[in-house]
C-alpha positions as CSV (number, residue, x, y, z in Angstrom):
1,X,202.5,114.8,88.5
2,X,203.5,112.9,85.2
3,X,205.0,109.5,85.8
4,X,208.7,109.0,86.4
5,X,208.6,106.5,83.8
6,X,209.4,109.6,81.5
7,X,212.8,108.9,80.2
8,X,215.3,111.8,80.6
9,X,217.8,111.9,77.6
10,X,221.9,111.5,78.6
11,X,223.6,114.5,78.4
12,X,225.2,115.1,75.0
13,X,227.2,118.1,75.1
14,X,229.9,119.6,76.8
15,X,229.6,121.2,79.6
16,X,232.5,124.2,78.1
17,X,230.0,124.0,75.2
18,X,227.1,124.8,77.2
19,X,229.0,127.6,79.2
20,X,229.9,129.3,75.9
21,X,226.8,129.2,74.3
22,X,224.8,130.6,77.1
23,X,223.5,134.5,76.1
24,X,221.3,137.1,78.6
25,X,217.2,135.4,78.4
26,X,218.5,131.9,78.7
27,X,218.5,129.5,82.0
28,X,222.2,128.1,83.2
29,X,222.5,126.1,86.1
30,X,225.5,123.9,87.0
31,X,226.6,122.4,89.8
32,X,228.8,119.0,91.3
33,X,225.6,117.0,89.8
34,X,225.4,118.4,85.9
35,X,225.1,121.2,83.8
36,X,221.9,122.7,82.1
37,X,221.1,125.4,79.4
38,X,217.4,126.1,78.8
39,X,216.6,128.5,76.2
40,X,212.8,129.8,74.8
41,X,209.5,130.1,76.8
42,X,207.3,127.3,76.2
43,X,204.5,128.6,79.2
44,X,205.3,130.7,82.0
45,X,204.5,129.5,86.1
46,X,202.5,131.8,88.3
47,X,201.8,131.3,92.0
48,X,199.1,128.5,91.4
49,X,197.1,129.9,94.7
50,X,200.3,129.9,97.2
51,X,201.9,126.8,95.4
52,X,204.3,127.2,93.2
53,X,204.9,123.4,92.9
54,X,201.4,122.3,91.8
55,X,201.2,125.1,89.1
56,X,204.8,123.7,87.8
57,X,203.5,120.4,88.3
58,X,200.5,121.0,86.0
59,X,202.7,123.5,83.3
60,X,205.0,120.3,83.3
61,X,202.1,118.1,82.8
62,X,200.5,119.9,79.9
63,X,204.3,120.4,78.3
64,X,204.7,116.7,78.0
65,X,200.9,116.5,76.3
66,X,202.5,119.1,74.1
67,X,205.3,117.2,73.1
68,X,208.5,119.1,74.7
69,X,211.1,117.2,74.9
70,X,212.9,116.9,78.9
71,X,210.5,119.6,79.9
72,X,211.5,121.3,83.3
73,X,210.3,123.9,85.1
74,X,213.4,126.6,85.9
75,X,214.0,129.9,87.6
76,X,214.3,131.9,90.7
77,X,211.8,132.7,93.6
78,X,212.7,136.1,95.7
79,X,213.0,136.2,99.4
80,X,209.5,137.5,100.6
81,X,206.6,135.4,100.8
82,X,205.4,138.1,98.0
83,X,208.3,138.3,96.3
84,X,208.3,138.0,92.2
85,X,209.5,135.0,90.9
86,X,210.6,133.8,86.9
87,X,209.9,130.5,86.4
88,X,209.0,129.3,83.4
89,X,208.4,126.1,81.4
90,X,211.7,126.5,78.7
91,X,211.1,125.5,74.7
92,X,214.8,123.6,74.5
93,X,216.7,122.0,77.5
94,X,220.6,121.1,76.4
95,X,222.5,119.0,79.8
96,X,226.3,118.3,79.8
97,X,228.3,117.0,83.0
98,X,229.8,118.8,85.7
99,X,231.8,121.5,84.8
100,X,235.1,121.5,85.8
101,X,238.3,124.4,86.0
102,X,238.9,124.2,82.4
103,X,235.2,124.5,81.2
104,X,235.6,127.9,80.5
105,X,237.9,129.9,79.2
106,X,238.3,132.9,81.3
107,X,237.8,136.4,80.2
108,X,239.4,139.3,81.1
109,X,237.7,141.1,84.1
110,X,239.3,144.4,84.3
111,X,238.8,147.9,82.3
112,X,236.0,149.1,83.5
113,X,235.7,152.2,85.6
114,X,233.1,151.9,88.4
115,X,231.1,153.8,91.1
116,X,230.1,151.7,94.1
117,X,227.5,152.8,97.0
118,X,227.0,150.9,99.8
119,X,223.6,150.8,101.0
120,X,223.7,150.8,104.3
121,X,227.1,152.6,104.8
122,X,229.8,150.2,106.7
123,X,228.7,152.3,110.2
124,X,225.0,152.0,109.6
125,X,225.6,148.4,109.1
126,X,227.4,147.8,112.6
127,X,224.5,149.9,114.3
128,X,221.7,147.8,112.8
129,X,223.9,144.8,114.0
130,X,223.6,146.2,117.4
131,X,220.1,147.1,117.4
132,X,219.2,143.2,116.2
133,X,221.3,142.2,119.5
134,X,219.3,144.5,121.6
135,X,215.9,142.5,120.2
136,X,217.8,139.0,120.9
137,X,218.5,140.1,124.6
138,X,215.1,141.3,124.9
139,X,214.5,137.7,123.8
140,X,211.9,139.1,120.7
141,X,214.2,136.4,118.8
142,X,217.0,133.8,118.7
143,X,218.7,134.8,115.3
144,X,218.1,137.2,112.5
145,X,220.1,137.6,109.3
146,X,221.4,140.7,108.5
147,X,222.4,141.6,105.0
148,X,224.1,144.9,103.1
149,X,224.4,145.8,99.6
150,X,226.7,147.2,97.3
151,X,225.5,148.7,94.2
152,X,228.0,149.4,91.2
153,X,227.7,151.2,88.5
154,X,230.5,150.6,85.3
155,X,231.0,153.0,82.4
156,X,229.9,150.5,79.9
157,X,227.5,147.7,79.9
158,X,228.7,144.6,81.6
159,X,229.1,141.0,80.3
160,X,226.3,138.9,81.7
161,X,228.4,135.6,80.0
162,X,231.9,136.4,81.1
163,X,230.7,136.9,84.7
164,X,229.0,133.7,84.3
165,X,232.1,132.0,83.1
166,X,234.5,133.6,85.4
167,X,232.4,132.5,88.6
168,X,232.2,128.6,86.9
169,X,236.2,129.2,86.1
170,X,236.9,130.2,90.0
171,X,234.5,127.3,91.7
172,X,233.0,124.7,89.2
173,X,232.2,122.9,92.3
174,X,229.7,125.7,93.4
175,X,226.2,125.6,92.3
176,X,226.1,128.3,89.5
177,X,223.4,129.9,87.9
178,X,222.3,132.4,85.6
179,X,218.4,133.7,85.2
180,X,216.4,136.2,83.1
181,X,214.8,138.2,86.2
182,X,213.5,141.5,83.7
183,X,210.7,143.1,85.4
184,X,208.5,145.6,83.6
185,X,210.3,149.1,84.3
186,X,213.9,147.7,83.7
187,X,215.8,149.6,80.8
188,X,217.1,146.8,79.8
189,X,217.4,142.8,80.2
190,X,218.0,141.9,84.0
191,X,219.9,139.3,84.6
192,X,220.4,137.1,88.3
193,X,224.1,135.7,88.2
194,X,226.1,133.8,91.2
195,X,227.8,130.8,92.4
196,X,225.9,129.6,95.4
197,X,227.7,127.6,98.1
198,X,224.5,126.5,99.5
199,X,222.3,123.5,98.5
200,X,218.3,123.8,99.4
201,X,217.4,121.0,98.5
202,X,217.9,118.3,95.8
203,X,216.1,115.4,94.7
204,X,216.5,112.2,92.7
205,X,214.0,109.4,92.7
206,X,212.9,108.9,96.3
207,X,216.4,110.3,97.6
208,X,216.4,113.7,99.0
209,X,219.8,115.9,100.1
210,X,220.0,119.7,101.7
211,X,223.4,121.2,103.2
212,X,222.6,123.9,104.6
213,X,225.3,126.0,106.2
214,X,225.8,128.8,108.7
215,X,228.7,129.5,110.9
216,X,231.2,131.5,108.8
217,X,234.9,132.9,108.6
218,X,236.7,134.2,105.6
219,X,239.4,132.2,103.9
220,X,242.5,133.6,103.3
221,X,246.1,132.9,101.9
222,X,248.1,131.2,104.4
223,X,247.7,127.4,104.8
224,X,248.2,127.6,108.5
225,X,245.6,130.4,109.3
226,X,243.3,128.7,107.3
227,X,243.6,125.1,109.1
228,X,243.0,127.3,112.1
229,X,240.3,129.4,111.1
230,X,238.5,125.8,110.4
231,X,239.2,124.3,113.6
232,X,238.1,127.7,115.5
233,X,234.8,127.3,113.3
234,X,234.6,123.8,114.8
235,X,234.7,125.0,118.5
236,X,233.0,127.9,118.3
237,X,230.3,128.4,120.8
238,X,228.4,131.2,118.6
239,X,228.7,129.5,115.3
240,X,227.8,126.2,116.5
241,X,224.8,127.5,118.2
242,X,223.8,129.8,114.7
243,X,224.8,126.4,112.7
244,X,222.1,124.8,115.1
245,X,219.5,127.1,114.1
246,X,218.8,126.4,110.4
247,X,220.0,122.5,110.5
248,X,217.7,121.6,113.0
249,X,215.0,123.4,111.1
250,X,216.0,122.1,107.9
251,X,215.9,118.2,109.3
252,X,212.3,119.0,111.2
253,X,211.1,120.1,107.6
254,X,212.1,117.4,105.5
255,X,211.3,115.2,108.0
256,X,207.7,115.6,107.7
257,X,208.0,114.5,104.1
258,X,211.2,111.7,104.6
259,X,211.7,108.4,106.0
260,X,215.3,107.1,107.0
261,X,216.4,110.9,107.8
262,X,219.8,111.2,108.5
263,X,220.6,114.8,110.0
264,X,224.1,114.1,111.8
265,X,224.7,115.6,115.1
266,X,228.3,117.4,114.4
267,X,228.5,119.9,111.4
268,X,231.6,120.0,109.4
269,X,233.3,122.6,107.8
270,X,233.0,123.1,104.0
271,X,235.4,126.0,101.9
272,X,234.6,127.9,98.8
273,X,237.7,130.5,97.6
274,X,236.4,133.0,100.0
275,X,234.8,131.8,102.7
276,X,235.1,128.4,105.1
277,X,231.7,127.5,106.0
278,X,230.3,125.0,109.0
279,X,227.8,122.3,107.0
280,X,225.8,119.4,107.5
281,X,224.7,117.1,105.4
282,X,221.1,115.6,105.8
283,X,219.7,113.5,103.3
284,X,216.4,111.3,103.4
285,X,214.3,108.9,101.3
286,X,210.5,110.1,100.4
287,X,207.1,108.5,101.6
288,X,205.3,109.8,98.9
289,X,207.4,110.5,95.3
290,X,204.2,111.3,93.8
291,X,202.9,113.9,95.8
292,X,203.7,117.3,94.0
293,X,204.6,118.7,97.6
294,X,207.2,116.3,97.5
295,X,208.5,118.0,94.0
296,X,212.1,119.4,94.5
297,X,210.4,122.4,93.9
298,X,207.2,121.3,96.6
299,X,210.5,120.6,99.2
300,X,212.3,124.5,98.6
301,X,209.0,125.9,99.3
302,X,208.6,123.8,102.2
303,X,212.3,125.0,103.1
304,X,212.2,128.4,102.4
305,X,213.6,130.8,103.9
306,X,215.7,128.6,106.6
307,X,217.4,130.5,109.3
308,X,220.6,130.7,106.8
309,X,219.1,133.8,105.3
310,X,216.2,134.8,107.8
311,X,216.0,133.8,111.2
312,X,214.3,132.4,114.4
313,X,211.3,133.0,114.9
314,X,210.9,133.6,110.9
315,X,207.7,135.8,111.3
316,X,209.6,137.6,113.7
317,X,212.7,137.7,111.8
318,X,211.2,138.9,108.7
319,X,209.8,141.9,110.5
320,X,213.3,143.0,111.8
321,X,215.1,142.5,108.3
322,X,212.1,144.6,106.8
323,X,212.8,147.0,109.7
324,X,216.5,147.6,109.5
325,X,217.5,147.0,106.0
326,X,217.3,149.6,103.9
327,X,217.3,148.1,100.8
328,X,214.5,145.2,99.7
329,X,216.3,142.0,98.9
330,X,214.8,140.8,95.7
331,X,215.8,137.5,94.7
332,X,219.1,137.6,96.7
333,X,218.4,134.8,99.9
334,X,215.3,133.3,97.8
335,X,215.9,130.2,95.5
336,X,217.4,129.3,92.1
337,X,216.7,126.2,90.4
338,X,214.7,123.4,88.5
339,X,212.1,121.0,89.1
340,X,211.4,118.0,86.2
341,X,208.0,116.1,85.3
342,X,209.0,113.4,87.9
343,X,210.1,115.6,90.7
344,X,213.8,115.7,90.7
345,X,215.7,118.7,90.7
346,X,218.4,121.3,92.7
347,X,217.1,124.4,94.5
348,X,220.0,126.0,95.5
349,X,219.9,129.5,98.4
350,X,220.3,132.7,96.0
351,X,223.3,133.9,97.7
352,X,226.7,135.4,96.1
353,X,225.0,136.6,93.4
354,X,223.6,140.1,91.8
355,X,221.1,141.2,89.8
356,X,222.9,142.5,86.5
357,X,221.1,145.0,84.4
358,X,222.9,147.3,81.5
359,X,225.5,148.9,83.4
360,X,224.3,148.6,86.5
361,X,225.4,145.5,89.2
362,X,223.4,144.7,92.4
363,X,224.7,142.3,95.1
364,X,224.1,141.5,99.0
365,X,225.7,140.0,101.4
366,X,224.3,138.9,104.7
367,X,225.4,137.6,108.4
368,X,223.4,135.6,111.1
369,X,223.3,137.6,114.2
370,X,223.0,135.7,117.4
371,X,224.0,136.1,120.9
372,X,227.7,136.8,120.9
373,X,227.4,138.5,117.5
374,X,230.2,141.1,117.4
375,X,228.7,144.6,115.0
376,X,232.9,144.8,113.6
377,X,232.9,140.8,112.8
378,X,229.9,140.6,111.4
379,X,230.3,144.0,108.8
380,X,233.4,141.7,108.1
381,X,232.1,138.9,107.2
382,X,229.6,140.0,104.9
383,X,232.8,142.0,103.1
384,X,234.4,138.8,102.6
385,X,231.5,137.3,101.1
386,X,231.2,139.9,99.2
387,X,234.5,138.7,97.1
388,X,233.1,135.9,95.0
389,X,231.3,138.4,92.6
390,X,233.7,141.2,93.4
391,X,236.6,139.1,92.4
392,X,234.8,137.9,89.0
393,X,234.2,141.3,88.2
394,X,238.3,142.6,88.8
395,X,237.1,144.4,91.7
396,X,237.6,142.0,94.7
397,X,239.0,145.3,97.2
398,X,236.0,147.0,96.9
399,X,234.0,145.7,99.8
C-alpha cells in the first residue's frame, strides 16, 4: 500500500456544484464526511484471487507511478460471495464538503406513467416470512433477512441525476451514491442510485467507525407517535435481540483488526425521513494501518454481509434467502464506496437504492426475521422502506 504521506488535495468545489455536474458513467458519493465526483476509467479492479482490497491496493499503487492525481479506488460490490462488482480506478477525482438541504435544487418528480410488479406478491412475501420462522424454531438459524422487490417500469426514460439530487435534497445527511453498474446484455447504461442509512465501515488514519443498524419501525407525521415509536424501538424484546445480531458481529470483526474498540452495550435510535432505526456506534483505532486488509476497503470485505442484510448463521442464511427469494439481489445489500492509496475511505450497506436502466427502475427492500417476527409487520416494514426511492421518484403510495 503507498505511504500515507501522499497528500490529499482540500476540496475546492461545491458540493451543489459537484451534484449538478454529475451525468450516468460517473462515481458520486456523499455523505455527513464530504462529497466526491469521479469521472473516467484510469484501470478497472478485478477480484485479485478473493481480495478485492489487495488488487485495489496494487491498481492504487501503480496509479500513483502513473501520475493520477488523488487516485481512489470506487464502486459497488453485490451481495453474493460471486456477485459482480464495478470498481474501478477513476481518471479525475473533484471533492467538495458535505452537502447540505440546499445543495440541490430539486427537480420535478412527477409525469411519468408507470407499471409496477412486485416480485414476490405482498401474500408470497408474508408466507416466505413464515416459512423462515418455521427454520428459526427448528433452530436451522437465529436470523435471516428477508427482502422484496418492486420493479417499475415508466413511459419514458428516467433521470439518473434528478433522482440523484432529489434523494441528496430529502437527506443530505444520508450516505448517497450514484454508480455505473452496466453489465454486458443491458440495453442501455445501468445505473445504482440510493441514499444509504447505513455506515459499513469508514476509515481515517488509524481511526475506524461502523454503525450498523437493525431494529426498525416506520416514521410517520405526528410528533407524538413518533417519540413513541422510538421509545417502543428502545424496549423492544425482538428488535433489541435482531439489533444484537449484527452489532455484536460487527464489533467481533473489527476487533480482530482494532485496538481501543469501543462497541457500547445500549443501541440508540437513529431516523432517516422514513424509517427510525436502532444504531450503535463502534469505532476503534488500527494495529496495523499498513496492512492492505486493514484498507477501508480490506475492513467491508471483512464486514460483509453483517446480519443487517443476511443473517445468523450466514452460510446458513444465505441458503434460505437463495431459497425463498425469488428475485437475485444484485448489488442491493452489498457495498458502495471508496478506498484511497493510504487506506481511508466509506463503505456504506447498498440499501434504499435501485438499479436504474433506460426506463426501467429496480429496488429491494428487506426485513430481519427473528423469533417473534410477525409475516403482516414485517411485509410492512419493508413497504415503508420502500419510500425513500418511491418518494424521489413522485410515487411514494406505491408500495
Amino acid at each position: 500500500m503507498s505511504s500515507p504521506a501522499l497528500a490529499r488535495p482540500r476540496p475546492v468545489h461545491r458540493a451543489a456544484d459537484l451534484l449538478a455536474a454529475y451525468l450516468p458513467g460517473s462515481f458520486y458519493y456523499s455523505s455527513g464526511r464530504g462529497s466526491l465526483l469521479a469521472d473516467g476509467v484510469h484501470s478497472t479492479v478485478g477480484a485479485g484471487h478473493g481480495s478485492r482490497a489487495r488488487a485495489a491496493a496494487e491498481a492504487l499503487d501503480a496509479a500513483v507511478v502513473a501520475g493520477i492525481a488523488d487516485p481512489v479506488v470506487a464502486g459497488a460490490i453485490g451481495f453474493r460471495p460471486d456477485s459482480e462488482s464495478s470498481l474501478v480506478v477513476p481518471a479525475v477525482v473533484r471533492r467538495a464538503a458535505a452537502p447540505n438541504a440546499a445543495a440541490a435544487t430539486l427537480p420535478a418528480s412527477g409525469g411519468a406513467i408507470w407499471s409496477i410488479t412486485a416480485r414476490p406478491e405482498p401474500d408470497g412475501y408474508a408466507e416466505g416470512v413464515r416459512r423462515a420462522l418455521a427454520l428459526i424454531d427448528d433452530g436451522e438459524l437465529s436470523k435471516v433477512v428477508l427482502a422484496r422487490c418492486l420493479e417499475l417500469v415508466a413511459d419514458s426514460p428516467v433521470s439518473v441525476p434528478s433522482l440523484l439530487a432529489r434523494l441528496v435534497r430529502a437527506d443530505p445527511a444520508a450516505h448517497a451514491f450514484a454508480v455505473d453498474v452496466s453489465a454486458p446484455g443491458d440495453s442501455a447504461p445501468r445505473t445504482l442510485v440510493g441514499a444509504s442509512p447505513e455506515l459499513l465501515v469508514a476509515r481515517r488514519g488509524t481511526e475506524v467507525t461502523a454503525n450498523p443498524l437493525a431494529g426498525s419501525l416506520p416514521r410517520v407525521a405526528d410528533d407524538a407517535e413518533n417519540q413513541r415509536r422510538i421509545a417502543a424501538l428502545l424496549v423492544s424484546a425482538k428488535d433489541r435481540a435482531e439489533h444484537a445480531h449484527v452489532s455484536a458481529q460487527v464489533a467481533e470483526v473489527l476487533g480482530r483488526f482494532c485496538v481501543d474498540l469501543d462497541a457500547p452495550a445500549e443501541p440508540a435510535v437513529i431516523g432517516t425521513p422514513t424509517m427510525w432505526h436502532l444504531s450503535t456506534r463502534i469505532t476503534g483505532r488500527l494495529a496495523d494501518p499498513a496492512d492492505p486488509g486493514s484498507s477501508s476497503l480490506g475492513l467491508a470485505e471483512a464486514l460483509h454481509p453483517t446480519p443487517a442484510v443476511c443473517g445468523v448463521p450466514v452460510s446458513r442464511a444465505r441458503a434460505v434467502i437463495s431459497e425463498l427469494e425469488p428475485e437475485d439481489r444484485g448489488y442491493y445489500s452489498g457495498l458502495v464506496g471508496w478506498t484511497g492509496p493510504d487506506g481511508d475511505g466509506e463503505w456504506v450497506v447498498t440499501i434504499r437504492s435501485a438499479e436504474v436502466c433506460d426506463r426501467t427502475v429496480r429496488l429491494f427492500a428487506g426485513a430481519g426475521i427473528v423469533a417473534g417476527s410477525d409475516p403482516a409487520a414485517e411485509l410492512a416494514e419493508t413497504s415503508a422502506k420502500f419510500r425513500t426511492l418511491l418518494r424521489a421518484l413522485g410515487l411514494e403510495g406505491a408500495a
